[in-house]
Steps between C-alpha positions, in 0.01 A plus 500: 500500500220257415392442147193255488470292207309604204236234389379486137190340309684203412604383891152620621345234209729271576448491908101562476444252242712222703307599846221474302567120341588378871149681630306281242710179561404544839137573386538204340633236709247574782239435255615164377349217734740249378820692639588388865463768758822506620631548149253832478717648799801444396445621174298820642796565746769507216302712284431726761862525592640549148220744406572737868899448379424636145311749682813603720703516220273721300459774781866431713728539176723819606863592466695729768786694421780559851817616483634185524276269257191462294262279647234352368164276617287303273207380755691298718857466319733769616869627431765747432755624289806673619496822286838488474495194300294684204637621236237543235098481451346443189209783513137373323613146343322218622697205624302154380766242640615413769390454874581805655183716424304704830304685251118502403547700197659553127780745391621576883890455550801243511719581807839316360719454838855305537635325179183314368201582682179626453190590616144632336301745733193762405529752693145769540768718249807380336645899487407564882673215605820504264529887651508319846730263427705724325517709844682212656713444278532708140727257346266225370468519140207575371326301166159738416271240262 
């Protein structure tokens, strides 16, 4: 089953407001006669590019749950986790280190696999996708916060 990612206020302002900086830096640049042309395309072309990969990320962000793993895609970065290897999920707790985050929202879940790690998701619904999980294997211990 596919959960997609639930997106709150906070990663909406956060990815509309940057998209919108790098539109008016590009605004800007083209505007200033002193800055070489060349410069103006290269700076256009990365804007461009990190403004369509914010974009990906903001509608690609989706988790999958298979009988063998949970997989998960954050725009372009992609990868699994052998169910198996779960063994407990901290239900609507917010995880603020670390790396491993694929999420686009607050209070979603941590999926805590083999002896140390972790990972934050959002799923659309934390319960809907606990009950799916749970299908696979009812084992993982469950932390409601």
């Amino acid at each position: 089953m596919i959960f997609k990612s639930r997106v709150d206020i906070a990663f909406k302002c956060l990815v509309f407001g940057l998209i919108f900086l790098m539109v008016y830096a590009i605004v800007v640049s083209w505007m200033d006669s002193s800055m070489v042309t060349a410069l103006k395309f290269w700076l256009t072309f990365l804007l461009v590019v990190l403004s369509g990969f914010m974009v990906w990320i903001y509608r690609q962000t989706s988790y999958e749950i298979t009988p063998e793993s949970l997989k998960y895609q954050f725009g372009p970065l992609v990868g699994k986790i052998k169910i198996d290897r779960i063994h407990s999920l901290e239900v609507n707790k917010t995880l603020w280190a670390g790396t491993n985050k694929p999420a686009t929202a607050l209070k979603g879940i941590i999926v805590k696999y083999n002896k140390f790690d972790e990972i934050y998701i959002s799923p659309s619904t934390n319960e809907r996708f606990v009950e799916e999980l749970l299908k696979v294997k009812p084992d993982i211990l469950v932390n409601l916060h």
